[in-house]
C-alpha positions in Angstrom: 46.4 -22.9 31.4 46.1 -19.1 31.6 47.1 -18.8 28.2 43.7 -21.1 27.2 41.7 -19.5 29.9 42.6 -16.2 27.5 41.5 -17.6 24.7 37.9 -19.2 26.1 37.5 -15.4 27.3 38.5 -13.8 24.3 36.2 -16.4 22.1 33.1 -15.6 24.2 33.5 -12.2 23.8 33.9 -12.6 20.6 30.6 -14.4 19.9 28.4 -12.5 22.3 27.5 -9.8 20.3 25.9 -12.4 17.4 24.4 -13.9 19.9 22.8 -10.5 21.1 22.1 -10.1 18.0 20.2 -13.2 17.3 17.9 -12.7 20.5 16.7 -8.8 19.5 13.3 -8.3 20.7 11.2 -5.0 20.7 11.1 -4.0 24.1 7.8 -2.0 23.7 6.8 -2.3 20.0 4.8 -0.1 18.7 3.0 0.3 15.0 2.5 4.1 13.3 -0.7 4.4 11.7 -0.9 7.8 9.7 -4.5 8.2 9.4 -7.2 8.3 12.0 -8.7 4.6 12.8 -10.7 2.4 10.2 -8.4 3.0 7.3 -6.0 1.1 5.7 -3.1 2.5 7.8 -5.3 1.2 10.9 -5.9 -2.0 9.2 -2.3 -2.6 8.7 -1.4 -2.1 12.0 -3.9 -3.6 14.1 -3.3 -6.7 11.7 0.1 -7.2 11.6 0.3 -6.2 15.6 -2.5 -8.6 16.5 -1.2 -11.6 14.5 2.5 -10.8 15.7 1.4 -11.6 18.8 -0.7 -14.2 18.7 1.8 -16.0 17.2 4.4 -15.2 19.5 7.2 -13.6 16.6 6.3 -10.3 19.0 6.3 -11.8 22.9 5.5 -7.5 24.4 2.0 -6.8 23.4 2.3 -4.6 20.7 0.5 -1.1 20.2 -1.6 1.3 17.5 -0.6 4.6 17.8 -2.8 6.4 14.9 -1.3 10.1 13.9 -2.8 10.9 10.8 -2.3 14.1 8.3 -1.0 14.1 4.9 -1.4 10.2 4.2 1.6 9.2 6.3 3.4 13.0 6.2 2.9 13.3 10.0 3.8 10.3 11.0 7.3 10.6 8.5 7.7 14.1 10.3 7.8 12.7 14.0 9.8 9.5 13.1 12.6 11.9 11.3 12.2 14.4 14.4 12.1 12.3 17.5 12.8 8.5 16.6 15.3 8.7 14.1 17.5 5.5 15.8 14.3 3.8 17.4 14.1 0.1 17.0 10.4 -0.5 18.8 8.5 1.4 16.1 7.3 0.4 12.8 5.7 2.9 10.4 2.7 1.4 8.0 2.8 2.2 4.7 0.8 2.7 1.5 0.9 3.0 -2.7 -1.1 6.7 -1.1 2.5 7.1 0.9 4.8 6.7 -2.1 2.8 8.9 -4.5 2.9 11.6 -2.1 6.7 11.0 -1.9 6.8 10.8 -5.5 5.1 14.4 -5.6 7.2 16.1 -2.3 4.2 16.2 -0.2 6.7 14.7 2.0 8.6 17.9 3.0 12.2 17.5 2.4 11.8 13.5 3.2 12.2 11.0 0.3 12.3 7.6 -0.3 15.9 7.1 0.5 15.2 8.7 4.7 13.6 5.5 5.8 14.4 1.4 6.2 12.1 -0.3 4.2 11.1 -3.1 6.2 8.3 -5.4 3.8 4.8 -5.6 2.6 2.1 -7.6 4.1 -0.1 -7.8 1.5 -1.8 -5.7 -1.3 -5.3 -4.5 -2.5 -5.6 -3.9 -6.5 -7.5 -0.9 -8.2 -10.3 -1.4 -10.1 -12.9 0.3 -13.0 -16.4 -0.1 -12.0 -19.7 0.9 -13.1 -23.1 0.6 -12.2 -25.0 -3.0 -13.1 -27.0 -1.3 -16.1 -24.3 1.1 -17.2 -23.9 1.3 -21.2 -20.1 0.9 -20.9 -20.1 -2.7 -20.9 -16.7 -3.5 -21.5 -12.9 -1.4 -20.9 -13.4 -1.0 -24.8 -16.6 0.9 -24.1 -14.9 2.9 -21.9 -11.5 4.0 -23.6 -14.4 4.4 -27.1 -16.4 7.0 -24.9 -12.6 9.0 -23.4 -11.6 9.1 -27.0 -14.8 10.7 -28.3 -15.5 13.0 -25.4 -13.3 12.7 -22.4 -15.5 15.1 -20.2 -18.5 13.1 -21.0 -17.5 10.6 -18.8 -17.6 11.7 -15.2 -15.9 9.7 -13.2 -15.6 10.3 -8.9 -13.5 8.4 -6.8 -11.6 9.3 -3.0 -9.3 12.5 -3.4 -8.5 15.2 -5.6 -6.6 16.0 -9.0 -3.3 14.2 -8.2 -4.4 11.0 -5.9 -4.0 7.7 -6.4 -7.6 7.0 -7.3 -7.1 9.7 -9.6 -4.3 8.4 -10.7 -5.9 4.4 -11.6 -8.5 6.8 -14.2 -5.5 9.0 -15.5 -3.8 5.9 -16.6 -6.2 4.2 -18.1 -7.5 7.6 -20.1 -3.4 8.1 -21.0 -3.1 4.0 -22.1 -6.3 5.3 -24.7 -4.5 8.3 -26.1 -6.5 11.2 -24.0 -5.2 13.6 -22.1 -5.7 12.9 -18.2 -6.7 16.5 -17.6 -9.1 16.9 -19.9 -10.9 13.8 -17.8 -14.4 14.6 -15.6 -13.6 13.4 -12.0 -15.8 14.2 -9.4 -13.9 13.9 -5.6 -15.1 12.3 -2.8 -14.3 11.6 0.7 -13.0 7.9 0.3 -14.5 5.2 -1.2 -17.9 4.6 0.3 -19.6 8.6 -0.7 -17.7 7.1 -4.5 -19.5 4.1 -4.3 -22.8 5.7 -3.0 -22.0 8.4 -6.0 -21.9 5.6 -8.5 -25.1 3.9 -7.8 -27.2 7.1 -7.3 -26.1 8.1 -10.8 -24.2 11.3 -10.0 -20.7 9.8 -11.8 -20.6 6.8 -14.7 -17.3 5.5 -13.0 -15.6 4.4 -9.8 -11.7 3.8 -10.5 -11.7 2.2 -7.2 -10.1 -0.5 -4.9 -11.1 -4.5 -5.3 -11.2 -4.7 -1.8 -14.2 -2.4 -1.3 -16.1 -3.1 -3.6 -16.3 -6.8 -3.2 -19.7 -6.8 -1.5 -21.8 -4.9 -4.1 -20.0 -7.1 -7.3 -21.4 -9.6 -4.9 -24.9 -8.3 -4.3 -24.9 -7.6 -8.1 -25.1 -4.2 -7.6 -22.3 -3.1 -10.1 -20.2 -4.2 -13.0 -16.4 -4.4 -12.9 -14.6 -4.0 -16.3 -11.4 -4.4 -15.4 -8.7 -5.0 -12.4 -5.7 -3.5 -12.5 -3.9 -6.3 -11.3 -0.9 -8.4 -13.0 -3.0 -11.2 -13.6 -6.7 -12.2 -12.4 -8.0 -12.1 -8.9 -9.9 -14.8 -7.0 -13.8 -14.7 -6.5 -15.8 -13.0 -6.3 -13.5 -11.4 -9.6 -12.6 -14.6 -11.2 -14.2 -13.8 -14.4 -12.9 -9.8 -14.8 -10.2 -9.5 -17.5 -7.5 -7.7 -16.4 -6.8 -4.1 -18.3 -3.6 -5.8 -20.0 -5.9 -8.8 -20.8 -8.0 -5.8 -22.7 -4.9 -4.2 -24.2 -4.3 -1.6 -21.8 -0.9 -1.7 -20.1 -2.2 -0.5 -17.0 -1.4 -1.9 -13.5 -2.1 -0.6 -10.1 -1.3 -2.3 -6.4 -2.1 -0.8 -3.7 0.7 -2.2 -1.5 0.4 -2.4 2.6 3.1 -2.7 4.6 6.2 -1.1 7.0 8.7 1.1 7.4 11.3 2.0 10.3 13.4 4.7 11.7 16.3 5.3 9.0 19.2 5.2 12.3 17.8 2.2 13.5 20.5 -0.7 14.3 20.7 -3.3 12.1 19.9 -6.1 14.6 16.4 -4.3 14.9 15.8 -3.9 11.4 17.0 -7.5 10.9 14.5 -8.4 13.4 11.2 -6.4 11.7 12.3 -7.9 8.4 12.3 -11.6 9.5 8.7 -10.9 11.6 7.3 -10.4 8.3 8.6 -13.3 6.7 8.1 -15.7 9.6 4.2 -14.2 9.4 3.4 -14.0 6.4 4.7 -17.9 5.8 2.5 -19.1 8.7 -0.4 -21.3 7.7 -3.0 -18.8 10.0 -1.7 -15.8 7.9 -3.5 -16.3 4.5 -7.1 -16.9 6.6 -6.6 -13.3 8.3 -4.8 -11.6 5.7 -8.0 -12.2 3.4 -10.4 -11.3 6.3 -9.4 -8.3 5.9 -9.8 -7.9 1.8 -6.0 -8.0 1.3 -4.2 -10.1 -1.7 -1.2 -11.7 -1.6 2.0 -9.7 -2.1 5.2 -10.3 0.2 8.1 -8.9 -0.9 10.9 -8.1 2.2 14.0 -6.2 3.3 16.5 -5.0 0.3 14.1 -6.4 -2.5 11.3 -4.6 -0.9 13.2 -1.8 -0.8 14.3 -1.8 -4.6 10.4 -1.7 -5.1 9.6 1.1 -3.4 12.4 3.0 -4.9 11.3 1.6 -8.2 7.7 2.7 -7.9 8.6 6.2 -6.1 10.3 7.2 -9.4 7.8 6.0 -11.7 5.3 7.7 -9.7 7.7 11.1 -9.7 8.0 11.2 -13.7 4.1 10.1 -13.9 3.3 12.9 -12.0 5.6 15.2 -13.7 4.0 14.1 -17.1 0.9 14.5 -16.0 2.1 18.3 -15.0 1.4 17.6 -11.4 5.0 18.4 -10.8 8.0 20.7 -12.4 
């Protein structure tokens, strides 16, 4: 009888850690955004928090902390500094994040300090111009870079180097021109772009579907292309992609999470599943495009792989490009 008493100890020992495992929940989660609030590290956060939540995948209320500088470098800094083995706090993360990885913006941090948790969803760049522009198709536009590149001024959110930069660069290398020799005009973020754009002052917005839904709506503008892998849903239903167009150009602007590269596996195994469990729920799609995103889930080790993957294409873009030695 001892012997089996033992045994029964030795077995629930044994199992209790799985099952402590099993039952991880974030005592006091908490959601990084690295910009101040209204921008798409905001929106990431406040979404995914608020949805966590209400669908009770999160049962402690969960919390925005926003701590912006350097498109996500602050927030890398103080996770690497002071939460290295934190299992509460999620970091959002953006296409903005990696390409400042990509170009060591980051400090001494790269894309292999951090556990890749998953993305939520994705916004996609896009060319536009104004309703009675000339340049009525991509054709027009890569005909006008060839014969002039500076006669094209172009103005978008950020300088030489960012990613709306980046959306015009590619589409002026995919043409043969040199991406320095372009005209771009910077703004602060996409609304002074837009504004830019219809008061005349550039010819093109490489900008984000997302935020310029409501003037393609209003009829305001014309978009030649979206830089997407295939089409995208109305009000853009009838925009060829660039690839459609010949131009082997693609751009996503992906959202989503990052933890704390000490954290325990149990956590991380925990964040990873939140995502999934979400971003399969029936309410998910309804909020997720309330709040302009696309589609794009992709979670744990394979979301991972894609970061890495899209870090490095970044890095030799940018050292192409002579952004970087």
């Amino acid at each position: 009888m001892i012997r089996i008493a033992a045994s029964a100890l030795a077995l629930a020992i044994a199992v209790a850690p799985g099952q402590a495992t099993a039952q991880f929940q974030p005592s006091n989660p908490e959601c990084i955004a690295g910009a101040a609030p209204g921008g798409g590290f905001d929106l990431t956060c406040r979404l995914t928090g608020r949805m966590l939540n209400e669908l009770g995948i999160v049962q402690a209320p969960m919390r925005t902390t926003n701590m912006p500088g350097g498109i996500g470098a602050v927030a890398m800094n103080h996770i690497q500094a002071q939460r290295r083995a934190d299992p509460n706090t999620v970091v959002a993360v953006s296409t903005g994040s990696f390409l400042n990885l990509a170009t060591g913006k980051f400090g001494r941090w790269t894309e292999n300090d951090v556990r890749w948790i998953g993305a939520i969803g994705a916004d996609f760049g896009v060319i536009v111009v104004r309703k009675d522009s000339p340049l009525r198709s991509l054709a027009d536009l890569v005909a006008a870079l060839k014969a002039n590149p500076a006669s094209v001024p172009m103005g978008a959110g950020g300088t030489v180097g960012s990613q709306d930069w980046m959306k015009a660069a590619l589409i002026a290398r995919a043409a043969g021109v040199n991406p320095r020799a372009m005209r771009y005009v910077p703004y602060e973020g996409g609304g002074q772009s837009m504004a830019a754009l219809l008061g005349g002052h550039i010819q093109v917005f490489p900008g984000d579907a997302s935020e310029v839904k409501g003037q393609l709506e209003a009829g305001e503008i014309r978009v030649l292309a979206t830089l997407s892998p295939n089409r995208l849903p109305a009000p853009f239903a009838d925009v060829p992609t660039a690839k459609e167009q010949g131009l082997d150009v693609e751009w996503a602007i992906i959202r989503g999470l990052y933890m704390a590269p000490a954290a325990p596996d149990e956590a991380y195994t925990f964040w990873v599943d939140a995502l999934r469990k979400l971003t399969s729920n029936p309410a998910w799609p309804a909020a997720r495009d309330g709040q302009g995103l696309f589609p794009f889930d992709s979670f744990g080790e394979e979301f991972s792989t894609l970061v890495k993957s899209r870090v490095q294409v970044m890095r030799d873009l940018s050292k192409e490009m002579g952004l970087i030695q």
